[in-house]
Rosetta silent file (secondary structure, phi, psi, omega in degrees, C-alpha in Angstrom):
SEQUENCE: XXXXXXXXXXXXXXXXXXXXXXXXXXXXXXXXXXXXXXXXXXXXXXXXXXXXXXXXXXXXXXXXXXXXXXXXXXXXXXXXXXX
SCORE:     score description
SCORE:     0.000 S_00000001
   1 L     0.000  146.378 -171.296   19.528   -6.681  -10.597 S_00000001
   2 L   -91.899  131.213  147.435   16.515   -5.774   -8.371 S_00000001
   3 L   -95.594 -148.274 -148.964   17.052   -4.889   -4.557 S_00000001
   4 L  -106.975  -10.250 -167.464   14.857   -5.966   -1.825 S_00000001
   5 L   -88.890  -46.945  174.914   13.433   -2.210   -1.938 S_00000001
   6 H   -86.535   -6.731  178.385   12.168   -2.388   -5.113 S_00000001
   7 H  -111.111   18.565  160.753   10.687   -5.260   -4.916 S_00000001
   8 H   -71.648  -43.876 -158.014    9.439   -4.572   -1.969 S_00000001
   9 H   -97.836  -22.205  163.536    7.717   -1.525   -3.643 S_00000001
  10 H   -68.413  -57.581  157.631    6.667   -3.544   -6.631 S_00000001
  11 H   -51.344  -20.897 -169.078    4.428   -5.924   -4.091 S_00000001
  12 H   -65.240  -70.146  166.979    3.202   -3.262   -2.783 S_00000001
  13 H   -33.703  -53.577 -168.666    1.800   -1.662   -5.896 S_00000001
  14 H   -74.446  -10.428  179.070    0.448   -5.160   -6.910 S_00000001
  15 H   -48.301  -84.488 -154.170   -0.941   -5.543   -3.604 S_00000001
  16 H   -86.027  -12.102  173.161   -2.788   -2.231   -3.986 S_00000001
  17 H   -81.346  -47.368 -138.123   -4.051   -2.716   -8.050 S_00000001
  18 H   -61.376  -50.354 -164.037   -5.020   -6.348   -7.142 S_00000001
  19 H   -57.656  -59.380 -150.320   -7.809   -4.995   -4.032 S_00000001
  20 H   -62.083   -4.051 -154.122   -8.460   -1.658   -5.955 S_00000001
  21 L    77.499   30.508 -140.195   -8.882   -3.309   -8.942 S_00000001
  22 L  -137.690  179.304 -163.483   -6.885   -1.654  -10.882 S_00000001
  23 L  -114.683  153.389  171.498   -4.097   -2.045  -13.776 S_00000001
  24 L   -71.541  -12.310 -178.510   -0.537   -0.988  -12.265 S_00000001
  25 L  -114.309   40.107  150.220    0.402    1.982  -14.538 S_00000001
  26 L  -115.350   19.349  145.761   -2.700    3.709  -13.500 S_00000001
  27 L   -79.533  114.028 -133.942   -1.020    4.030  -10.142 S_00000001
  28 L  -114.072  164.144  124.309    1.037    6.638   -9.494 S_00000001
  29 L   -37.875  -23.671 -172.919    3.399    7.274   -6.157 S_00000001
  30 L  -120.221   -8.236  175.716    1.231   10.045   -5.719 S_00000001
  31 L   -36.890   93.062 -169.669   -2.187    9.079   -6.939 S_00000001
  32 L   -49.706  122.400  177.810   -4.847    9.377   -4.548 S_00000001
  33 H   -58.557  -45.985  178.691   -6.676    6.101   -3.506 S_00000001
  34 H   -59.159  -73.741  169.758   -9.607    7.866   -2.605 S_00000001
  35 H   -62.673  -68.260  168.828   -9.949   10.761   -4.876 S_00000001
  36 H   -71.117   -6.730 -173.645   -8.281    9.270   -7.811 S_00000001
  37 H  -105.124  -62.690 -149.596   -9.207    5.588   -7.543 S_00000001
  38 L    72.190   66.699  169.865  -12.707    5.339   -5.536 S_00000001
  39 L   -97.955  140.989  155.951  -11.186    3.179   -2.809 S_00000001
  40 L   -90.247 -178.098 -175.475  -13.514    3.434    0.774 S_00000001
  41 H   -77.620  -27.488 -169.467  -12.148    2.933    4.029 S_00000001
  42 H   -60.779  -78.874 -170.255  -13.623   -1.072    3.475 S_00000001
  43 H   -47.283  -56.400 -172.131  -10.607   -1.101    0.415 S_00000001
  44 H   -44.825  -67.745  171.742   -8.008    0.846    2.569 S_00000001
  45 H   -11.632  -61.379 -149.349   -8.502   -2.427    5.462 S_00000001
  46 H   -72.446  -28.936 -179.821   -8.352   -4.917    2.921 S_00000001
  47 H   -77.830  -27.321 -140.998   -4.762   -3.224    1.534 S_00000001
  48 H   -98.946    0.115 -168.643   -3.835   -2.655    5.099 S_00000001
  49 H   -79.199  -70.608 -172.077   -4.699   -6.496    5.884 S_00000001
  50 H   -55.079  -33.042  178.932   -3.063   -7.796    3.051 S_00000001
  51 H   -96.863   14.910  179.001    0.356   -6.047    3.588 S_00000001
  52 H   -91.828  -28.912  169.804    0.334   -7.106    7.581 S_00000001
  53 H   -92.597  -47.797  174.075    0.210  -10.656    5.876 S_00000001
  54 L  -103.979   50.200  156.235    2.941  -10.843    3.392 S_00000001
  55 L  -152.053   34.770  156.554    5.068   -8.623    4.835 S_00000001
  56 L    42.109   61.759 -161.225    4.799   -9.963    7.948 S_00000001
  57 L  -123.752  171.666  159.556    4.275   -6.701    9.586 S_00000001
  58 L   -97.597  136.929  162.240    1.607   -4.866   12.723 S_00000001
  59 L  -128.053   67.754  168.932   -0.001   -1.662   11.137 S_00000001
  60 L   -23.933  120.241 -174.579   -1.927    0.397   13.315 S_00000001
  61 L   -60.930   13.614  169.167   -5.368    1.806   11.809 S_00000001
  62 L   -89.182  -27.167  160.320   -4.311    4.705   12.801 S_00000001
  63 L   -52.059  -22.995  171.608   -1.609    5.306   10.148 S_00000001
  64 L   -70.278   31.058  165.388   -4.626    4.672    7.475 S_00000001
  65 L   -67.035  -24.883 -140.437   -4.472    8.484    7.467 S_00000001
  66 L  -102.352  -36.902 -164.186   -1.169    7.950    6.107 S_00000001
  67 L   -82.515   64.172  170.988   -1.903    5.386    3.681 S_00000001
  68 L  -123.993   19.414  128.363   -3.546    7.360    0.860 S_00000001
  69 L  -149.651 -142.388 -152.934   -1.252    6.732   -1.767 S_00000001
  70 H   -94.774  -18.923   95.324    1.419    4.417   -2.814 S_00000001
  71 H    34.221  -83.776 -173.512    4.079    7.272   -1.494 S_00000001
  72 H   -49.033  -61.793 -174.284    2.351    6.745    2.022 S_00000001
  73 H   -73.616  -25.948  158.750    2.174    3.112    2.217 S_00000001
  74 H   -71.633   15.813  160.982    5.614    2.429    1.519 S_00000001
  75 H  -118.193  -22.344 -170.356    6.404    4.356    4.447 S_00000001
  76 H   -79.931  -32.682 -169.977    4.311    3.229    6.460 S_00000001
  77 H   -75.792   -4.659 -164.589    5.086   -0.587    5.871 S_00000001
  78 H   -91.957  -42.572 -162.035    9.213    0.374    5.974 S_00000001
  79 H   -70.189  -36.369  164.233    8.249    2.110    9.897 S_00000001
  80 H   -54.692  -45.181 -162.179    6.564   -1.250   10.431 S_00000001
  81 H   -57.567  -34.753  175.951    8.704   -2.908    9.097 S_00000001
  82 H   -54.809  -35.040  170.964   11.475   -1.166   11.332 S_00000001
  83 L   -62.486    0.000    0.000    9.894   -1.924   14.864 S_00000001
């Protein structure tokens, strides 16, 4: 059985393949979006858009500092999620 964590962390990923374009096992937890991808700050929005809508969360752009890999964003959306 799945908890609500991983499959929290499973949208996430698909989330973050779907904008970057990308296949899911060449995403890593630690795998840069930037460096290792070639996501811009345009792609970073569009992820940070997309998890403020189905995960019904506020993300302050200031946290995309935070959000540069898959590590990052699953902290950032559980501190959202948490407020």
């Amino acid at each position: 059985m799945t908890t609500s964590a991983e499959n929290k962390t499973a949208k996430i990923k698909e989330i973050i393949c779907d904008i970057l374009e990308l296949e899911e096992d060449e995403v890593t937890e630690t795998s840069l979006f930037k460096e290792d991808h070639g996501a811009d700050s345009l792609r970073a929005i569009e992820i940070l858009a997309a998890l403020e809508k189905n995960f019904h969360v506020v993300i302050d752009q200031a946290e995309l500092g935070r959000m540069v890999n898959l590590k990052g964003v699953e902290e950032v959306v559980a501190e959202a999620a948490g407020k």
